[in-house]
PyMOL commands that place a pseudoatom at each C-alpha (Angstrom):
pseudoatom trace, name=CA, resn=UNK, resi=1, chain=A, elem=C, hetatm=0, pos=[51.753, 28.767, -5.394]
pseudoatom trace, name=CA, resn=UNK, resi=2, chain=A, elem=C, hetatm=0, pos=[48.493, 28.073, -6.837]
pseudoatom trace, name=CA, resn=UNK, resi=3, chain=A, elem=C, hetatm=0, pos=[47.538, 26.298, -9.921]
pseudoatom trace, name=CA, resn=UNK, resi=4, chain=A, elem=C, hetatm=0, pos=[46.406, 28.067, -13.416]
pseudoatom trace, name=CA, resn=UNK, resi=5, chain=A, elem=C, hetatm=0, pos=[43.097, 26.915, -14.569]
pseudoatom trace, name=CA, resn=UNK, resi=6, chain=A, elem=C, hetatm=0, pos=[43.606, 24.558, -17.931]
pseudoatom trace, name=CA, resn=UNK, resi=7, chain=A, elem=C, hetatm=0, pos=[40.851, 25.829, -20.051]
pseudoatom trace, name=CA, resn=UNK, resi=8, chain=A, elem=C, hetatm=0, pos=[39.425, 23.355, -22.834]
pseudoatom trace, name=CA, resn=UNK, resi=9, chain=A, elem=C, hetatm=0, pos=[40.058, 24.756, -26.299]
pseudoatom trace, name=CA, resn=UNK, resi=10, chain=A, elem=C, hetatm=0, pos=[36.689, 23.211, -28.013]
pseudoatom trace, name=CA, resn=UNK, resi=11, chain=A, elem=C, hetatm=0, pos=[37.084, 24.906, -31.095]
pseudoatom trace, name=CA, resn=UNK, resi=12, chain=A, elem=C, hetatm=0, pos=[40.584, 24.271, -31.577]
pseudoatom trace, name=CA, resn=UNK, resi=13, chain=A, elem=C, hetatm=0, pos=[39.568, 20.280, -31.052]
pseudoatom trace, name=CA, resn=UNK, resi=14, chain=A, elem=C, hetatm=0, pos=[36.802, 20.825, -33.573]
pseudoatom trace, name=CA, resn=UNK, resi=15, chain=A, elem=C, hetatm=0, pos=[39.157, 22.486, -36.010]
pseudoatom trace, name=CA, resn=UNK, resi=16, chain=A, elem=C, hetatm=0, pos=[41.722, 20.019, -35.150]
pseudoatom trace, name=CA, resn=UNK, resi=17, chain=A, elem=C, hetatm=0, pos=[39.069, 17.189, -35.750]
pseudoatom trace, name=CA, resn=UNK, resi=18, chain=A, elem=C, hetatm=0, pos=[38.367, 19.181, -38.893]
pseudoatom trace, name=CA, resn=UNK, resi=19, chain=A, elem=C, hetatm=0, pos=[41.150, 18.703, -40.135]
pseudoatom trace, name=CA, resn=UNK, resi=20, chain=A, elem=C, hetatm=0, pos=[41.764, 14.899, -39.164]
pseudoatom trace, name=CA, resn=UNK, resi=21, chain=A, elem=C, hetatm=0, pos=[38.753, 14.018, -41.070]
pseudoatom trace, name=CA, resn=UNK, resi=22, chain=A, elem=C, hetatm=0, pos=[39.994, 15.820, -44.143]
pseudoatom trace, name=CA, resn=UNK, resi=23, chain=A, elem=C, hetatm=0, pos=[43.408, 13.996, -43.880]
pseudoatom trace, name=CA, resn=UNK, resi=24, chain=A, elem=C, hetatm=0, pos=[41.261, 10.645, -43.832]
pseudoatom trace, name=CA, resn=UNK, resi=25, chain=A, elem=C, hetatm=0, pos=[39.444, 11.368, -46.775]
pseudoatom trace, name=CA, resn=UNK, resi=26, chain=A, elem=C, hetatm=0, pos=[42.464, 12.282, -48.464]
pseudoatom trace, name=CA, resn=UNK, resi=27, chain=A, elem=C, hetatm=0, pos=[43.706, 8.983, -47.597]
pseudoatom trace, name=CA, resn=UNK, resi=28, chain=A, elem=C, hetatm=0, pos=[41.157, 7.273, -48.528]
pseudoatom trace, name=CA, resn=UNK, resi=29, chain=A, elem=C, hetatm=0, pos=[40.784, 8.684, -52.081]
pseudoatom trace, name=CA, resn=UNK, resi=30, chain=A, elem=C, hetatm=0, pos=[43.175, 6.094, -53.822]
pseudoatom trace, name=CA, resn=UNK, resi=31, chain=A, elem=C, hetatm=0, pos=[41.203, 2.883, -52.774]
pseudoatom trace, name=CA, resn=UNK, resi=32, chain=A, elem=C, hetatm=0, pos=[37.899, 4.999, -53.587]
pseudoatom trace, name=CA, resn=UNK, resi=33, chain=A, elem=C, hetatm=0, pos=[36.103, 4.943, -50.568]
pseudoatom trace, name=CA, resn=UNK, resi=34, chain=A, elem=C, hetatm=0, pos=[34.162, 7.783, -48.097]
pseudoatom trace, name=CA, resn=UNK, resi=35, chain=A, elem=C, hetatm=0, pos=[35.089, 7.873, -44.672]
pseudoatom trace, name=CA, resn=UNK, resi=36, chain=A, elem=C, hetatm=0, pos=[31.478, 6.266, -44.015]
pseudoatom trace, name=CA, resn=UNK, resi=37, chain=A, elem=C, hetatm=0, pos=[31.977, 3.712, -46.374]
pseudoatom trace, name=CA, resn=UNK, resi=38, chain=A, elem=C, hetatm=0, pos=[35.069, 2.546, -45.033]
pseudoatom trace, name=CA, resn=UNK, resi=39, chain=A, elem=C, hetatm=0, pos=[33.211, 2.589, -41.857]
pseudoatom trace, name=CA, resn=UNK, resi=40, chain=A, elem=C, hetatm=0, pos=[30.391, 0.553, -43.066]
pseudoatom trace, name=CA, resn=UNK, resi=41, chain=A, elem=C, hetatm=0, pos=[32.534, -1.839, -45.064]
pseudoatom trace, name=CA, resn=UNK, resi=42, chain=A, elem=C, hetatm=0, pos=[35.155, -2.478, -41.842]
pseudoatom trace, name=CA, resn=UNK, resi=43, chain=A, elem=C, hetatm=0, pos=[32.668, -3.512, -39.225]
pseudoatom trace, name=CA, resn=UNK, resi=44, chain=A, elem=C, hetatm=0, pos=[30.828, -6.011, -42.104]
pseudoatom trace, name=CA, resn=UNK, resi=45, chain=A, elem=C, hetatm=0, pos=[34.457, -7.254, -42.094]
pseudoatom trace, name=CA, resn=UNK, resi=46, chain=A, elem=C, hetatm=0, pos=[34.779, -7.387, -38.322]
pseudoatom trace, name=CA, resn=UNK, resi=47, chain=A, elem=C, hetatm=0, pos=[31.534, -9.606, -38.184]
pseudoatom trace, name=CA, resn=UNK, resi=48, chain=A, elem=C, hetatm=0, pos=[31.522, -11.031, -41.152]
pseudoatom trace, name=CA, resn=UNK, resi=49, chain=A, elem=C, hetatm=0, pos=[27.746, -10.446, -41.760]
pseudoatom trace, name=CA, resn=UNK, resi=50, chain=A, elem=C, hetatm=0, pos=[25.552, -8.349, -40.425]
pseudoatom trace, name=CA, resn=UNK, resi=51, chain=A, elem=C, hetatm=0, pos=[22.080, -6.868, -41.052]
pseudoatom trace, name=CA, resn=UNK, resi=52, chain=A, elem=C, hetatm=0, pos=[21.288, -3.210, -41.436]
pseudoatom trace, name=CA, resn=UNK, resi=53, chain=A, elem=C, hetatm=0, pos=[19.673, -2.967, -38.005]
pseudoatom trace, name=CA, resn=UNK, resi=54, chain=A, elem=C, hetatm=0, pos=[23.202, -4.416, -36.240]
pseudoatom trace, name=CA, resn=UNK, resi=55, chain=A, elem=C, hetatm=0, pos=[24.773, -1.429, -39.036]
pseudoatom trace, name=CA, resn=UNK, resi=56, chain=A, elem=C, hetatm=0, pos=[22.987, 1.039, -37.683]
pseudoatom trace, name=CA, resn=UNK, resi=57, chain=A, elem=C, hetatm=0, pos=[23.516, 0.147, -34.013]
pseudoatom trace, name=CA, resn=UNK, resi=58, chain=A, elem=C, hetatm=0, pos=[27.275, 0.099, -34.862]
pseudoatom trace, name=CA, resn=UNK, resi=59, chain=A, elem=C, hetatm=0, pos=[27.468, 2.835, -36.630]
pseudoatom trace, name=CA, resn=UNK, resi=60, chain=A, elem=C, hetatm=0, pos=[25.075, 5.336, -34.942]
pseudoatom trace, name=CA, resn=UNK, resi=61, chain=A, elem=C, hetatm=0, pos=[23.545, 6.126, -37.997]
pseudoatom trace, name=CA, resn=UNK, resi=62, chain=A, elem=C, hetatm=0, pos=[19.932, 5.891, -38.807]
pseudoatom trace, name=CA, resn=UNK, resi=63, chain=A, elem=C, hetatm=0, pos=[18.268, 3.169, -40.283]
pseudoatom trace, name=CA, resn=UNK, resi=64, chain=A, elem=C, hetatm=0, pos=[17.652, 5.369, -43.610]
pseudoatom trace, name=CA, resn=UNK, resi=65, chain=A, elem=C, hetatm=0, pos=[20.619, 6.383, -43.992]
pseudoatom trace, name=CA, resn=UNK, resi=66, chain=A, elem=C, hetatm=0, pos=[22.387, 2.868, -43.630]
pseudoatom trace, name=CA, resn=UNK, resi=67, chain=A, elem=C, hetatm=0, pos=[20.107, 1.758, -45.887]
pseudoatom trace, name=CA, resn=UNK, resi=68, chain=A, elem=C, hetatm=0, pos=[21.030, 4.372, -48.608]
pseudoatom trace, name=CA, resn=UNK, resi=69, chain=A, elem=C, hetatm=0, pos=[24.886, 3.206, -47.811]
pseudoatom trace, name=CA, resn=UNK, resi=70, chain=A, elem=C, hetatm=0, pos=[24.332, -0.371, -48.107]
pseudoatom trace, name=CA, resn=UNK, resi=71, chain=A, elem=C, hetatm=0, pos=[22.326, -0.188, -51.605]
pseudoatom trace, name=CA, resn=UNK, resi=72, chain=A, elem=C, hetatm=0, pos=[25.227, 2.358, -53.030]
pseudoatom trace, name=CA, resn=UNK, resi=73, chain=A, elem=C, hetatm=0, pos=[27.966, -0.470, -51.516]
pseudoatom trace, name=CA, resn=UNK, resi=74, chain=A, elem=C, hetatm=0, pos=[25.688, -3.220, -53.434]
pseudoatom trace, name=CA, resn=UNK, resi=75, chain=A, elem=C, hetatm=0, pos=[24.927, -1.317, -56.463]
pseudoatom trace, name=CA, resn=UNK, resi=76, chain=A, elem=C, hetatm=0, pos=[28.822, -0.566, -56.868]
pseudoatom trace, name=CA, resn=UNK, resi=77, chain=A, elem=C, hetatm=0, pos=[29.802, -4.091, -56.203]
pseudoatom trace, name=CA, resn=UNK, resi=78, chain=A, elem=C, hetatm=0, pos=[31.280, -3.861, -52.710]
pseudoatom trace, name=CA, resn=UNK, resi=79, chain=A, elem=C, hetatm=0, pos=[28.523, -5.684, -50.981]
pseudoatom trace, name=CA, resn=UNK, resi=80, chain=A, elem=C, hetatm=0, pos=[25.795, -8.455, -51.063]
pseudoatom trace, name=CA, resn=UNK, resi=81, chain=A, elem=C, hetatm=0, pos=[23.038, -9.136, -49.837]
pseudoatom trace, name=CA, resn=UNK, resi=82, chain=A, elem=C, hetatm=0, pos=[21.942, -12.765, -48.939]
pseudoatom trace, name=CA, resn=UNK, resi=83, chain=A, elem=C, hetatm=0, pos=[18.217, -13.465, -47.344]
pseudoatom trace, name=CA, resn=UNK, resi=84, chain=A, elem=C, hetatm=0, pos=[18.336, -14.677, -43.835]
pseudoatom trace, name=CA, resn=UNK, resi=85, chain=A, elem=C, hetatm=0, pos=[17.461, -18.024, -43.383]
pseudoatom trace, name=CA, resn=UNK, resi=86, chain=A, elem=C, hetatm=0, pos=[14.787, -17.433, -40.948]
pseudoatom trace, name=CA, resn=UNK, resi=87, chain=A, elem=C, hetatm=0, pos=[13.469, -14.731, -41.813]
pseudoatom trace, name=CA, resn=UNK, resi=88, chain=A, elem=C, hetatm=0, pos=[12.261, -13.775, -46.146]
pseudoatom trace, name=CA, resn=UNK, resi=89, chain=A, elem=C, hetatm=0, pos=[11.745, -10.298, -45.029]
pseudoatom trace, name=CA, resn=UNK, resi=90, chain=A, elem=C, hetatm=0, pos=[15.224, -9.852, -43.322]
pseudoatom trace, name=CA, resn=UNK, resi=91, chain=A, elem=C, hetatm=0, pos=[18.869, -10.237, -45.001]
pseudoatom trace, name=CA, resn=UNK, resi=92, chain=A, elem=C, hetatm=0, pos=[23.139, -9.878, -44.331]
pseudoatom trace, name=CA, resn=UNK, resi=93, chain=A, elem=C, hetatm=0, pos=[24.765, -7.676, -45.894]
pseudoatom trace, name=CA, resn=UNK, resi=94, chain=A, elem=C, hetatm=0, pos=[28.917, -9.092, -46.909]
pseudoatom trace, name=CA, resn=UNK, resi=95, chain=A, elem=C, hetatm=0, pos=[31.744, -8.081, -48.498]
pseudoatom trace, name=CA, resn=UNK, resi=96, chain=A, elem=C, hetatm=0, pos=[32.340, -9.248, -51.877]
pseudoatom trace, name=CA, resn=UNK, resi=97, chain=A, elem=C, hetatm=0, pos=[36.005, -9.364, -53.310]
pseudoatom trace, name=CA, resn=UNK, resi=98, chain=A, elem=C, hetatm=0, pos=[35.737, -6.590, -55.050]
pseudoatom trace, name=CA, resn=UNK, resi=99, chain=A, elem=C, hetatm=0, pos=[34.863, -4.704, -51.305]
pseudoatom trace, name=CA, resn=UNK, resi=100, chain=A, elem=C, hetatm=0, pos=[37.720, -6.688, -49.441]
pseudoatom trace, name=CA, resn=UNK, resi=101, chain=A, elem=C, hetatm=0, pos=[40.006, -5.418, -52.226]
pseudoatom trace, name=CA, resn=UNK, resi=102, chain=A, elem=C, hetatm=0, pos=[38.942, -1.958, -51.776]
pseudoatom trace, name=CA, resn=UNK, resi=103, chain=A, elem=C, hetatm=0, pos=[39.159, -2.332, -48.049]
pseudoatom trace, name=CA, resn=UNK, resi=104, chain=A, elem=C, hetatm=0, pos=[42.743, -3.787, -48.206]
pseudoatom trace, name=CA, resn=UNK, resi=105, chain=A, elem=C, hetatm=0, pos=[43.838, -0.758, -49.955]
pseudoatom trace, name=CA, resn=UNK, resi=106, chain=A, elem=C, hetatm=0, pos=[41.885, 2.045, -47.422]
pseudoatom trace, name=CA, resn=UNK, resi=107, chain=A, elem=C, hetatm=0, pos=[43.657, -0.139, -44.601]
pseudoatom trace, name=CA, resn=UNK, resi=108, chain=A, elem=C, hetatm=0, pos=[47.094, 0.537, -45.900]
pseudoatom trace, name=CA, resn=UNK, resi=109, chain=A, elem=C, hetatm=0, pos=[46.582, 4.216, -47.103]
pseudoatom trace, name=CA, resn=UNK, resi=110, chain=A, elem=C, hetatm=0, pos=[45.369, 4.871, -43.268]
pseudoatom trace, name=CA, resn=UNK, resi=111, chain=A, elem=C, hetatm=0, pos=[48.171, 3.066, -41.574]
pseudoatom trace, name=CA, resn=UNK, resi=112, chain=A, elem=C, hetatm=0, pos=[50.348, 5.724, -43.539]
pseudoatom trace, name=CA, resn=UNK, resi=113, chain=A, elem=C, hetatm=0, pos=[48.232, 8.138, -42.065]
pseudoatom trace, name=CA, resn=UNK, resi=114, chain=A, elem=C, hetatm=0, pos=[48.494, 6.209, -38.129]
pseudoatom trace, name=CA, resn=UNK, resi=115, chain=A, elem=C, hetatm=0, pos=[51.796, 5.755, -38.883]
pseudoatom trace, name=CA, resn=UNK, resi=116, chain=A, elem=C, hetatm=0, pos=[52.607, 9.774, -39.376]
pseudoatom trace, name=CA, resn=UNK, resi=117, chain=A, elem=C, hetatm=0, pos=[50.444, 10.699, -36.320]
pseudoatom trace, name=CA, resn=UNK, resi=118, chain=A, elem=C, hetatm=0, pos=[51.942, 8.346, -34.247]
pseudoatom trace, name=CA, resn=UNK, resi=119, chain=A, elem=C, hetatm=0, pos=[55.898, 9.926, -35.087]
pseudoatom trace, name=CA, resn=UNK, resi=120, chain=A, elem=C, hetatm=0, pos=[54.247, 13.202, -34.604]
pseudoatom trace, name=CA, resn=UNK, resi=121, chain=A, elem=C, hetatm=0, pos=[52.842, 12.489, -31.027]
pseudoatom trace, name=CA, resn=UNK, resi=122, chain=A, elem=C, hetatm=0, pos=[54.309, 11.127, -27.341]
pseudoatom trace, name=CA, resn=UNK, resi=123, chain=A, elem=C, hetatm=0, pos=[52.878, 8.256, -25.909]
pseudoatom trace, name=CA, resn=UNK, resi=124, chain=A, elem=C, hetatm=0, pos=[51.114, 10.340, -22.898]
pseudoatom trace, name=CA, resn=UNK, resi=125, chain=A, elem=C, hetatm=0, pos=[49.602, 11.935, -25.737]
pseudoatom trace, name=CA, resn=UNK, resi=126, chain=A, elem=C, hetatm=0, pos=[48.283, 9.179, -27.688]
pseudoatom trace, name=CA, resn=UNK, resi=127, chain=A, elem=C, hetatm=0, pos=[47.128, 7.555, -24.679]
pseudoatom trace, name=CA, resn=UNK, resi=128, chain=A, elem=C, hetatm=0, pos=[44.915, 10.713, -23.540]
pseudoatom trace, name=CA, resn=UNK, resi=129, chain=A, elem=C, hetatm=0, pos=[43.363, 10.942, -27.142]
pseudoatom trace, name=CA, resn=UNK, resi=130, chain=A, elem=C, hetatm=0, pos=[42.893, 7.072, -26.939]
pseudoatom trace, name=CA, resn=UNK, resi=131, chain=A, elem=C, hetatm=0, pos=[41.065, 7.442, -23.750]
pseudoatom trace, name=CA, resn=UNK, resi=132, chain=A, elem=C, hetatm=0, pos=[39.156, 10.326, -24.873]
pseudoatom trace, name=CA, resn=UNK, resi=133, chain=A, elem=C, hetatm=0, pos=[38.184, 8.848, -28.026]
pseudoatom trace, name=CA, resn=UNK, resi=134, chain=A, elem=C, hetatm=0, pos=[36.548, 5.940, -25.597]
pseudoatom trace, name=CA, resn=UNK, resi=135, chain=A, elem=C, hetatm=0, pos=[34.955, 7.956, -23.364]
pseudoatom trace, name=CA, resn=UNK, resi=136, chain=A, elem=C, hetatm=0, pos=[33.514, 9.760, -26.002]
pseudoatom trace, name=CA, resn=UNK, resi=137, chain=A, elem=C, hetatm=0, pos=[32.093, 6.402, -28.070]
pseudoatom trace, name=CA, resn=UNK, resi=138, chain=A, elem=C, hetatm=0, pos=[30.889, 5.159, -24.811]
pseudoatom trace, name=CA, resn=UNK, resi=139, chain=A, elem=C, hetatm=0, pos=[28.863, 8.477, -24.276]
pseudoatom trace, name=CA, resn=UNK, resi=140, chain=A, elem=C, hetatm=0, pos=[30.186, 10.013, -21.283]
pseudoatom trace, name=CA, resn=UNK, resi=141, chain=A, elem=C, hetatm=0, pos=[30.506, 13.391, -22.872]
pseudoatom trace, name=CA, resn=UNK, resi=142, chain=A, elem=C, hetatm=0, pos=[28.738, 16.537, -21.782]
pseudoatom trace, name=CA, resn=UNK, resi=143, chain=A, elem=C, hetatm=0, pos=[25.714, 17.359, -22.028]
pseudoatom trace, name=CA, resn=UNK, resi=144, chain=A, elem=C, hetatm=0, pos=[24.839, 20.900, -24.206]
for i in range(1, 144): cmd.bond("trace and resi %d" % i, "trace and resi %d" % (i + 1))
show_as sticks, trace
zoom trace
């Protein structure tokens, strides 16, 4: 008996990623905060500090736009900047209270969200969109 060829659905994934990031936003609307945002503002909390060259590594962004992000985040209170020590022309970006209190709340409101997809979903299947989630960061995707 021979096998039936699994074909890849890409545009059900896209539609299905589609809709993933909508539920996120959605999420994130009570604590106030973009999907990039919460982005920006987790991995400052990861390191601590960082500059906007290390943001834009992390992120995959370009340096323009992370630099757009980061003056918003200051402007609104989320974020400071300190000079490096080393360095006048350079500076860290943190959190300020205000930020960790915003990022507290997107935390929670997407755990809700984890939590839901995780009751929805097998462990086979959370493991195979866990590994392809990896693979995908780590940039062993196809080439178009």
């Amino acid at each position: 008996m021979s096998e039936i060829p699994i074909e890849l659905d890409l545009l059900g994934l896209l539609k299905a990623l589609q809709t993933l990031e909508r539920n996120a936003s959605v999420s994130l609307m009570y604590s106030g905060l973009r999907i990039p945002q919460f982005r920006m503002l987790n991995e400052i909390d990861r390191l601590d500090q960082c500059t906007v060259t290390e943001l834009t590594e992390l992120l995959s962004i370009t340096r323009g736009s992370c630099s757009v992000q980061v003056s918003e985040l200051v402007k609104n209170g989320l974020l400071i900047s300190v000079e490096h020590p080393s360095d006048r022309r350079s500076f860290y970006v943190c959190l300020t209270e205000h930020g960790r209190a915003k990022l507290s709340v997107a935390r929670r409101d997407l755990g809700v969200m984890q939590k839901e997809l995780k009751r929805q979903l097998d462990a086979a299947s959370i493991e195979s969109l866990n590994a392809f989630a990896t693979r995908m960061l780590m940039g062993h995707h196809p080439s178009v």
